[in-house]
C-alpha positions as CSV (number, residue, x, y, z in Angstrom):
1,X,-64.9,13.2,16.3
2,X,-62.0,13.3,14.3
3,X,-61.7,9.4,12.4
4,X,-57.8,8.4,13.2
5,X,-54.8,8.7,14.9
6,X,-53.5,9.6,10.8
7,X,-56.4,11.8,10.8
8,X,-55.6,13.5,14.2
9,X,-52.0,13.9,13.1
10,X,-52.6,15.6,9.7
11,X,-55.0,18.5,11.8
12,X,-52.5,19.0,14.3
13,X,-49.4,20.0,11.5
14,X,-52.1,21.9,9.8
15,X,-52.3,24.1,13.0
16,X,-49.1,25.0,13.1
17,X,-48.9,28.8,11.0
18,X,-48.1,32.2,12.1
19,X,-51.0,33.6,10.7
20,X,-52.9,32.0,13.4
21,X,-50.6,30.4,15.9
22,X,-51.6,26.9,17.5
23,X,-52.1,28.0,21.2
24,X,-51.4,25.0,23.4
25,X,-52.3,25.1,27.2
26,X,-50.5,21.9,28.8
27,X,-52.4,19.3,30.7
28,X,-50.9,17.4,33.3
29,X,-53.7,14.6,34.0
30,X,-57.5,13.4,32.3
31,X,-59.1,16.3,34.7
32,X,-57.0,19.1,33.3
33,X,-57.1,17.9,29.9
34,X,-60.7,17.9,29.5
35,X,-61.3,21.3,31.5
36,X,-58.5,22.8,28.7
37,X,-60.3,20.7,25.8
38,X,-63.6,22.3,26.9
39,X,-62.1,26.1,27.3
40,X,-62.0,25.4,23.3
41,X,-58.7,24.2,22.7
42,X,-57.7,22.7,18.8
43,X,-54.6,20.4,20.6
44,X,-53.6,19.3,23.7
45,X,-49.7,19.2,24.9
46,X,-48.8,17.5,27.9
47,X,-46.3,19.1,30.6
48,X,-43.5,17.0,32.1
49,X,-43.1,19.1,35.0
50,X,-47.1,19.2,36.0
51,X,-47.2,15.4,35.3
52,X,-44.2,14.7,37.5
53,X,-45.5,17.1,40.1
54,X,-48.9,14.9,39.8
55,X,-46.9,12.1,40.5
56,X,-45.0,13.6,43.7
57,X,-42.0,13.9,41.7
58,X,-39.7,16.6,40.7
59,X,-39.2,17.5,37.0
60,X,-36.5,16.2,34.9
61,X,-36.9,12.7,33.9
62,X,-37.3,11.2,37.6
63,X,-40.2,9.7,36.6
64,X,-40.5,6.1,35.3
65,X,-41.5,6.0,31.7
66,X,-44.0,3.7,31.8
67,X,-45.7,5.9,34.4
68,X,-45.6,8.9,31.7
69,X,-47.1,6.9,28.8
70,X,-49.6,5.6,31.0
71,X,-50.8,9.0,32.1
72,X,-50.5,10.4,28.1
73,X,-52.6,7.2,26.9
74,X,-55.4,8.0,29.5
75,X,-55.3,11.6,28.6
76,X,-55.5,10.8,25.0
77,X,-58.2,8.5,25.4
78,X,-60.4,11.1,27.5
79,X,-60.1,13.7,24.7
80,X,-61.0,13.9,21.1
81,X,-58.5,16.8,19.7
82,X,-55.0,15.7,18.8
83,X,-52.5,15.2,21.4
84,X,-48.5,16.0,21.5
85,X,-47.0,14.3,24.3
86,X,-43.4,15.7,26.2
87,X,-41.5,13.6,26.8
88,X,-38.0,15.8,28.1
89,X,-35.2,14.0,26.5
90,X,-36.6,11.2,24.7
91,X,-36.4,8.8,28.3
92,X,-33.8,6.7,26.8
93,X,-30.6,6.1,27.7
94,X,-29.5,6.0,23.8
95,X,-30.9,6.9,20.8
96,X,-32.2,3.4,20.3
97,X,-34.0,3.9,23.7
98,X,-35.5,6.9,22.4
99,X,-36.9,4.6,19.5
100,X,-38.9,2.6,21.6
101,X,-40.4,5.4,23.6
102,X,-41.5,7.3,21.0
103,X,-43.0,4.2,19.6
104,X,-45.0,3.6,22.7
105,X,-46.3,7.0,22.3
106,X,-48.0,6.5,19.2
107,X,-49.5,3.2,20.3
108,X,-51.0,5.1,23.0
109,X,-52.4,7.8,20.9
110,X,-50.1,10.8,20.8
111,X,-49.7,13.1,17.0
112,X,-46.3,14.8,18.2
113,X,-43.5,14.8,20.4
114,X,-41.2,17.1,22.3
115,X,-37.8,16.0,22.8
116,X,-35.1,18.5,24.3
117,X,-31.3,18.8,24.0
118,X,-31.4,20.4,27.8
119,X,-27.5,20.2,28.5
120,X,-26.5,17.4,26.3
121,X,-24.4,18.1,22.8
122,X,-26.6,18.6,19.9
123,X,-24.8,15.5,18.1
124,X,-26.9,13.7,20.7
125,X,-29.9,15.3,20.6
126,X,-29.4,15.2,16.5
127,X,-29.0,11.3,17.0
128,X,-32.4,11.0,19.0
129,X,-34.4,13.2,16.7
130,X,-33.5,10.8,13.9
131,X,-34.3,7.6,15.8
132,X,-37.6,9.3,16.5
133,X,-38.1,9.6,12.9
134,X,-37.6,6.5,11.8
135,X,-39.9,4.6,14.9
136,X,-42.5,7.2,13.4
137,X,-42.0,5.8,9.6
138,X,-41.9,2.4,10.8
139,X,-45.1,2.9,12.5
140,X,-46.6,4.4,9.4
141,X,-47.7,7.7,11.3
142,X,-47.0,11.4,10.5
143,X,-45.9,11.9,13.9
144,X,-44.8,16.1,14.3
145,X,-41.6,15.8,15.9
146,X,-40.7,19.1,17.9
147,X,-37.2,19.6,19.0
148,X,-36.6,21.8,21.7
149,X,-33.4,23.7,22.2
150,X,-32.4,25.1,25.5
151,X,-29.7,27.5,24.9
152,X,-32.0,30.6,25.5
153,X,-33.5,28.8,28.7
154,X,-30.5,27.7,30.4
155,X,-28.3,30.7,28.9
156,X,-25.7,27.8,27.6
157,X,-22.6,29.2,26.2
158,X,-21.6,32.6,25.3
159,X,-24.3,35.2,24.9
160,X,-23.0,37.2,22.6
161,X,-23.0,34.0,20.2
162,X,-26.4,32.8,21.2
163,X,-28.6,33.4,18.8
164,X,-26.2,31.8,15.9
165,X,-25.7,29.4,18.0
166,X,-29.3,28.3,18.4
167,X,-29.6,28.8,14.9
168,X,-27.2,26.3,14.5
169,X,-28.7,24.0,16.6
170,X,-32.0,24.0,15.4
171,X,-30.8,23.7,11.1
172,X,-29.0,19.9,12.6
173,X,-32.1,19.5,14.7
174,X,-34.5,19.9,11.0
175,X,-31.8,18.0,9.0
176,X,-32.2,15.3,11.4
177,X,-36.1,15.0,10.9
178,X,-37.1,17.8,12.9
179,X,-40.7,19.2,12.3
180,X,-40.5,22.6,14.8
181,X,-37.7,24.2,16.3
182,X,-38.9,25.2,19.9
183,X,-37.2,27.4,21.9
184,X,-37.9,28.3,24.9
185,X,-36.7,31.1,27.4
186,X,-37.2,33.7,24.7
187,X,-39.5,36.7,25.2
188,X,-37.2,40.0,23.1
189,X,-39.3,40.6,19.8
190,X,-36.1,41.1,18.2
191,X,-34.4,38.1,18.9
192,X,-37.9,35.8,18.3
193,X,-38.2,37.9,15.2
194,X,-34.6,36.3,14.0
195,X,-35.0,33.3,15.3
196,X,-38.4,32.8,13.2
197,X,-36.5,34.1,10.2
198,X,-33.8,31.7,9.9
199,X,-35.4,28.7,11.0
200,X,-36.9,26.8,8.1
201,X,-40.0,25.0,10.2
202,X,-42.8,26.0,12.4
203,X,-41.0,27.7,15.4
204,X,-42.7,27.3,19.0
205,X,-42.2,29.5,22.0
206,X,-43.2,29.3,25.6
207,X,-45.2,32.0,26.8
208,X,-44.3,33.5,30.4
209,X,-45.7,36.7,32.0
210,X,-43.6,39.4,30.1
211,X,-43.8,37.7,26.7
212,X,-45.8,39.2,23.9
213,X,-49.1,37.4,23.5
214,X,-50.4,35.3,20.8
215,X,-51.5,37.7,18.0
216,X,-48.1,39.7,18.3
217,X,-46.2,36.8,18.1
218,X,-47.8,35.3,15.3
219,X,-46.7,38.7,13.6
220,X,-43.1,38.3,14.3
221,X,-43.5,34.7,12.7
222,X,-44.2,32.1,15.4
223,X,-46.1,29.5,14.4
224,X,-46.3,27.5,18.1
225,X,-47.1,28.9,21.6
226,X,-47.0,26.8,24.1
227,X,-47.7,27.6,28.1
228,X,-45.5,24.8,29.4
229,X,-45.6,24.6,33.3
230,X,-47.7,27.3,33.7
231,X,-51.0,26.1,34.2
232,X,-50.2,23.8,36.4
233,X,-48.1,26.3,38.3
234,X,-51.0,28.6,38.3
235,X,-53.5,26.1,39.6
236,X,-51.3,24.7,42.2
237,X,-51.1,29.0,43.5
238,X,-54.7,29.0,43.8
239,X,-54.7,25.5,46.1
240,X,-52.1,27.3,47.6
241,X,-54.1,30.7,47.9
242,X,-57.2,28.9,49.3
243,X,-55.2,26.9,52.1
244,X,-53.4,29.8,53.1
245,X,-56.2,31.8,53.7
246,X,-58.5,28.8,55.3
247,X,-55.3,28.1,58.1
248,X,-54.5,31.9,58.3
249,X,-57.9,33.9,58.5
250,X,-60.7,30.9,58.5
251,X,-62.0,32.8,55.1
252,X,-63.2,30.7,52.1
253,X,-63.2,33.7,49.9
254,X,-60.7,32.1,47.0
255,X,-63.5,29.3,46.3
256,X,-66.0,32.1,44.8
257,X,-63.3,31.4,41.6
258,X,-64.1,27.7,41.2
259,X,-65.3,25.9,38.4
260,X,-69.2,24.9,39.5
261,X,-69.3,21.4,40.7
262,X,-71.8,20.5,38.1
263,X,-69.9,22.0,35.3
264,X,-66.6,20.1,36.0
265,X,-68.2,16.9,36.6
266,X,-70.0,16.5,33.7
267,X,-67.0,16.7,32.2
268,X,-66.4,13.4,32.9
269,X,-70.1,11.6,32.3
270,X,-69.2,11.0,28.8
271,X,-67.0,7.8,27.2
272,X,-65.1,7.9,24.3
């Protein structure tokens, strides 16, 4: 068991190399989180989308805040590895807002943060990074701070000027206290190859179906992988998959895949 929060924090920037990329498969709730923790996992990330899906809600902040933090201070507590928590764009109104959230995450627990730009203008984003910062030195924690641009995910702005573009972006994202650059929406060797060039921190990209996998992209220089949504996307298709063909042909075939009930519920007879 790994001694403090400090402690925690410390492991989980040491993770972060291309030599060996930190592989993070997102959790939406305690269940998942412990099932991912025991698949071997060094970190935990949470997923806004899975969590808001958990919630019956859509992604993309619709979710009450103090819902999110309670959900990332249970998962944090039913884990031992270190734990980076998304939290979209900061769910504040202002960068002051911002401030207080991410303080609340590191009272319940969490190492790192996500915090995206999405549509808004990178001044604003640059002004949220910073206020993150500074509740993370007033807490006295080495919290990772992971901005995420969205240029490459929501193809903002001209394409031909992207990658300077999000170049741009993510050198006012480190000035402003920045930790990892992540970028999402990216799966061209070439362009990740660039992009881990002329960033000056730990660079994180999503994997999707069509992306090189882990080893190959710690060879182009990515330090970060991260499987966002996916999971949860994936284990909603199998519920999906097993419905279907219960209604549709009676068969129970899709529950030969399951996780043995005995298995999965001792996850859960130990405290922390």
């Amino acid at each position: 068991m790994i001694a403090s929060q400090t402690d925690k924090a410390l492991l989980f920037q040491s993770l972060h190399s291309p030599a060996r990329p930190l592989a993070l498969a997102n959790a939406w709730d305690v269940a998942s989180a412990r099932v991912i923790e025991a698949a071997g996992a060094p970190a935990l990330a949470t997923t806004s989308a899975g969590i808001a899906w958990s919630q019956g809600c859509p992604d993309g902040e619709s979710l009450s805040p103090d819902r999110v933090l309670e959900l990332i201070a249970r998962v944090v507590a039913a884990v031992g590895v270190p734990v980076t928590a998304d939290i979209e764009g900061g769910y504040g109104r202002d960068a002051a807002g911002v401030a207080e959230i991410v303080a609340r995450v590191l009272d319940a627990g969490a190492v790192g943060v996500n915090i995206e730009d999405g549509t808004r203008p990178p001044a604003e984003l640059e002004a949220r990074l910073a206020a993150a910062r500074g509740a993370a030195e007033q807490a006295h924690l080495p919290l990772f701070l992971n901005a995420r641009t969205d240029t490459y995910l929501f193809g903002l702005g001209d394409p031909a000027t992207r990658l300077r573009d999000t170049l741009d972006r993510a050198r006012r994202y480190v000035d402003a206290g920045a930790d990892g650059i992540f970028v999402p929406g990216v799966i061209d060797p070439a362009t990740i190859a660039e992009l881990a060039a002329g960033i000056s921190v730990p660079l994180n990209i999503m994997a999707v179906p069509g992306a090189p996998d882990v080893a190959e992209l710690g060879a182009l220089g990515v330090a970060r992988v991260s499987l966002g949504s996916g999971i949860a996307q994936t284990a909603y298709a199998a519920t999906r998959r097993a419905a279907q063909q219960l209604y549709d042909t009676g068969s129970y075939r899709p529950l030969v895949d399951a996780i043995d009930f005995a298995d999965l519920n001792g996850l859960f007879t130990s405290t922390r």
